[in-house]
C-alpha positions, -999 to 999 in steps of 0.1 A, spaced: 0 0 0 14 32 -12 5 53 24 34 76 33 51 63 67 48 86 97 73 96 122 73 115 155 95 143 130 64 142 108 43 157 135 26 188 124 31 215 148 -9 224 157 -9 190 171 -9 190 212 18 169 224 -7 155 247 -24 138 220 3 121 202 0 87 204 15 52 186 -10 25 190 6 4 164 -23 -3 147 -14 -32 119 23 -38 133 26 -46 171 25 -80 185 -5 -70 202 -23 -66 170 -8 -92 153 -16 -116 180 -53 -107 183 -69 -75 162 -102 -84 185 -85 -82 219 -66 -51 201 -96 -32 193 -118 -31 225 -88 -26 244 -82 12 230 -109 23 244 -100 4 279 -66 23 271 -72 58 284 -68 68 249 -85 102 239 -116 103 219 -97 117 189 -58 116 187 -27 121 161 -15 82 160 24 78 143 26 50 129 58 36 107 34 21 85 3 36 79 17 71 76 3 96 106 -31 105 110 -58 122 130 -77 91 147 -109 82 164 -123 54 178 -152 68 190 -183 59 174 -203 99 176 -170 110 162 -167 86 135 -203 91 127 -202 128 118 -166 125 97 -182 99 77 -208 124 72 -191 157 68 -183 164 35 -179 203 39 -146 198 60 -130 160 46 -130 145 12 -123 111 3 -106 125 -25 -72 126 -16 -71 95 6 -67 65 -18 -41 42 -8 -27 30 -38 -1 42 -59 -15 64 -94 6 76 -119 0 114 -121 2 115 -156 -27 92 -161 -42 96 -130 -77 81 -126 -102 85 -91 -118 57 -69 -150 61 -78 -175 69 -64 -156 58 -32 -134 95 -41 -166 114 -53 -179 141 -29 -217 151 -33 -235 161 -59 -214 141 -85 -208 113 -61 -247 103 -62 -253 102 -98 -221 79 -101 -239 51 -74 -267 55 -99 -252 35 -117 -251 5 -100 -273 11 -69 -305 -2 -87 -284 -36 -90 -277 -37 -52 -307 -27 -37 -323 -46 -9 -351 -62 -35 -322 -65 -64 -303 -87 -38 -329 -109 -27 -330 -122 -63 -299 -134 -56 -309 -150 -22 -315 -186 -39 -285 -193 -60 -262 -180 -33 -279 -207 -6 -270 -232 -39 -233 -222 -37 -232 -223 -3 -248 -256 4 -227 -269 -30 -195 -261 -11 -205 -280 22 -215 -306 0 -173 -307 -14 -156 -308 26 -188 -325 46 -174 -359 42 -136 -352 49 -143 -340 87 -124 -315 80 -114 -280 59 -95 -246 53 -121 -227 57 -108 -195 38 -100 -218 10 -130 -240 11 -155 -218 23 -152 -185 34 -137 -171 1 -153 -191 -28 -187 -182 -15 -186 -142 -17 -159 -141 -42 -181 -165 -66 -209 -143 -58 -191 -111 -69 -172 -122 -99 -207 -131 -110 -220 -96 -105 -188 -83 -122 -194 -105 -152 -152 -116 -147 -142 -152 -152 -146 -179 -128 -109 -196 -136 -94 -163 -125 -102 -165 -92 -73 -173 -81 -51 -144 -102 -79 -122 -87 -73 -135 -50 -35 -126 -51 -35 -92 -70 -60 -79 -41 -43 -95 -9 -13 -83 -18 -23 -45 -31 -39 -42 2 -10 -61 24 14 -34 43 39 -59 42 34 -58 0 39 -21 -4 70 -27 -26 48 -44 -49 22 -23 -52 31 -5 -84 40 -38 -99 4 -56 -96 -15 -20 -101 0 -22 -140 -12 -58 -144 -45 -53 -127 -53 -22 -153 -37 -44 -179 -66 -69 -172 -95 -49 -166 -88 -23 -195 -88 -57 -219 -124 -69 -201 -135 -26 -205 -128 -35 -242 -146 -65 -243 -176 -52 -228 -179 -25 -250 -183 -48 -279 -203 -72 -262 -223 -59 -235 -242 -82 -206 -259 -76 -181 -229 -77 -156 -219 -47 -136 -190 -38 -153 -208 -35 -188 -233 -13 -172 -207 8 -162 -187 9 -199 -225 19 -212 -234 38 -182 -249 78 -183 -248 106 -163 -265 132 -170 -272 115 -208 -235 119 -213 -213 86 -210 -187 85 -187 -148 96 -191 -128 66 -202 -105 72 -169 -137 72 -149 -152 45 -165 -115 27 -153 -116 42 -121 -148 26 -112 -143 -6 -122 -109 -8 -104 -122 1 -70 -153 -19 -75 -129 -51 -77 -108 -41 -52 -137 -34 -26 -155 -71 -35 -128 -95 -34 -118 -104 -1 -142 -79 29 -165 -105 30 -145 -137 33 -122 -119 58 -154 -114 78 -161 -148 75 -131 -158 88 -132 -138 120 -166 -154 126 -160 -186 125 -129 -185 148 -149 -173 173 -177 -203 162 -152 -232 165 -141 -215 202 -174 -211 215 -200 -247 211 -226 -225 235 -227 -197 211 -232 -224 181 -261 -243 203 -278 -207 210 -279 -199 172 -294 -230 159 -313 -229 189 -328 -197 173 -327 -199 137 -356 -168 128 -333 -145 149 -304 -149 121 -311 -111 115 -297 -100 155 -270 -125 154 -256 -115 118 -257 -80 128 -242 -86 161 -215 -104 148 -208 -84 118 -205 -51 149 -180 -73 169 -162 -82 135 -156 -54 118 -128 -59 92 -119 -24 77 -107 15 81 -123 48 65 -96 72 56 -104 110 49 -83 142 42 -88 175 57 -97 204 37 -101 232 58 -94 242 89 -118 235 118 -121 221 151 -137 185 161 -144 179 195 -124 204 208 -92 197 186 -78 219 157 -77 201 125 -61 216 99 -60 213 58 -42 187 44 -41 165 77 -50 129 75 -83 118 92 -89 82 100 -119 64 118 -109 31 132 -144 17 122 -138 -19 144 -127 0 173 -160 23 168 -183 -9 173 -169 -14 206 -175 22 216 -189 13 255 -211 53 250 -231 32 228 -227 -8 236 -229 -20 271 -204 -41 278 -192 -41 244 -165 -73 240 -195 -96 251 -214 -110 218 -251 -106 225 -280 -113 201 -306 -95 222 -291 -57 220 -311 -35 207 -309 -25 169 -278 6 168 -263 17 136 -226 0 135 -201 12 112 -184 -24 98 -200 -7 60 -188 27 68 -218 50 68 -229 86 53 -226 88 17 -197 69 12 -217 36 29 -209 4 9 -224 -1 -21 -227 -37 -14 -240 -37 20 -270 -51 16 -257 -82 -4 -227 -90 23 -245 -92 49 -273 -116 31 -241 -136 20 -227 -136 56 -268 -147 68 -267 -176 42 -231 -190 52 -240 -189 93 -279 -204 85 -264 -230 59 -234 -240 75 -246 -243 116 -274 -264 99 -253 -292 89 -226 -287 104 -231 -278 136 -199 -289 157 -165 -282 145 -134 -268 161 -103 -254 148 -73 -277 144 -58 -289 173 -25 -275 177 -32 -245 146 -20 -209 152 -44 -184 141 -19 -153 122 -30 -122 109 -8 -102 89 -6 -58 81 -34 -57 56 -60 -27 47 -87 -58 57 -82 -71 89 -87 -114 93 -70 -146 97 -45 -162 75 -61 -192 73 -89 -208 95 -83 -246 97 -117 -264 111 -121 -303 120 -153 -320 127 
């Protein structure tokens, strides 16, 4: 990831001393060991509501962990853009935007146009069946064994099937697919990153092509032949769009998956509670989705003001640390226990504001259909005996690998 690493030399001079911190976010042990333990803990910490983290890594930033302050930057397009805030490296000589992840308002609404009508809560639901199809046709490969890789077996051939599907990209590059994105968004990749940016644009400008001659009914053609505004959209744009659309639906969903189904295979009561109560899939999905929150939302300063009492200036880095938000103890009680009869809250795993996923609606049916499908037949498994669980720097926070046994 192309993020410029920070320093306490690179700390602006309007920032207080007393709020410099260094929680090493993505590289301490403590992460590394456990990004679940990690995240709670910072607000167990003492740490202030909003900070100026350094980190060698992920470049220095304004932070929060707080969920009302998270809430409002996500929100607040008159003093932040996403604009400025892409991690990955563009040449500036054919420089192209994340859309509409990079789109402030108005243009950034008629850009989801697009595509929103494609991932709206009724559009998704037509889905519903042949992703319970995939999902059961996947048990139906590792059932037998007794035992799996989850992320291999599971976790990512669901969504990622799913996805490529709604792209309208080939099924026999799923692995190519698999390695561009884990390693673009890996910390511990950044020397790469220019490297697999030029083959990913030499692929998807080859598929823009195609669908231009021969459109479907696939997301990415509806983009090539999409209007705003009657006009049809700027060949960089067009680029733009598709690039951050498959770097945004490879691998948040299966990392998800991961997370949850650690914490499955360590806790049998949990498992017994939710077959126990199958029509309350809707509480436990959102629960565990709160408590397993897999990624950051970045944003850059444009103008001076001041946010809860701090002085931020133009140009400064903004970051909510959306996991750490869902733990927020101002709006969960007791927010590290797992409980599927909290009442409903908004949580911030899909970001929120304008800038909300645009495939919200169909992760979290994928995530419903992989918990219902798999506790249904196979209700008790456990990880490996004797299996480390790893996680590694990475832009999408989960496991390595998740080896099960039943």
């Amino acid at each position: 990831m192309a993020t410029p690493e920070g320093t306490t030399d690179s700390v602006p001079d309007h920032v207080p001393a007393h709020l410099v911190r260094s929680i090493g976010m993505l590289v301490s042990p403590e992460f590394l060991a456990d990004p679940y333990e990690f995240f709670p803990r910072l607000h167990e910490d003492d740490n202030p509501p909003l900070f100026y983290d350094v980190n060698p890594v992920m470049g220095n930033t304004w932070m929060t962990i707080k969920h009302d302050i998270a809430f409002k930057a996500l929100r607040d397009a008159e003093h932040m853009t996403t604009q400025t805030a892409g991690i990955f490296p563009r040449d500036p000589d054919h420089y192209f935007r994340l859309i509409p992840q990079e789109l402030n308002p108005p243009i950034h609404r008629k850009f989801r146009n697009v595509l929103d009508p494609f991932l709206s809560p009724k559009a998704v639901m037509e889905l519903e069946r042949d992703i319970r199809a995939l999902a059961n046709q996947l048990i139906d490969g590792v059932i037998d064994r007794g035992a799996c890789e989850f992320t291999e077996e599971f976790a990512r051939p669901l969504p990622v099937t799913v996805f490529l599907r709604f792209m309208g990209l080939p099924l026999d590059m799923t692995e190519t697919f698999v390695r561009w994105v884990v390693s673009l968004i890996s910390f511990a990749e950044r020397d790469k990153a220019i490297e697999i940016m030029s083959e990913i644009e030499e692929y998807l400008l080859s598929v823009i092509e195609e669908k231009r001659t021969n459109p479907d009914g696939a997301a990415i053609s509806h983009i090539v032949h999409g209007r705003i505004d009657g006009e049809p959209l700027a060949e960089r744009d067009i680029y733009g769009f598709v690039f951050f659309l498959f770097i945004a639906g490879i691998d948040t969903v299966y990392a998800a998956l991961n997370n949850t189904w650690v914490w499955l295979a360590r806790n049998p009561d949990r498992r017994a509670e939710m077959r126990a109560d199958p029509d309350n899939i809707d509480a436990q999905a959102e629960e565990l989705l709160r408590v397993f929150g897999v990624t950051f939302s970045g944003r850059v300063v444009t103008q001076d003001f001041e946010m809860n009492g701090v002085l931020l200036k133009a140009g400064d880095r903004f970051q909510s640390l959306l996991p750490s938000c869902n733990y927020d103890p101002a709006v969960w009680d007791n927010p590290r226990e797992v409980r599927f009869d909290r009442p409903r809250k908004p949580i911030l795993t899909f970001t929120g504001g304008i800038h909300a996923c645009m495939g919200g609606h169909l992760a979290r049916l994928e995530y419903k259909i992989a918990l219902k499908e798999w506790l249904r037949r196979i209700p008790e498994f456990s990880l490996q005996p004797g299996c480390e669980i790893t996680y590694r720097p990475s832009g999408v926070i989960g496991p390595d690998a998740v080896p099960l046994v039943w």
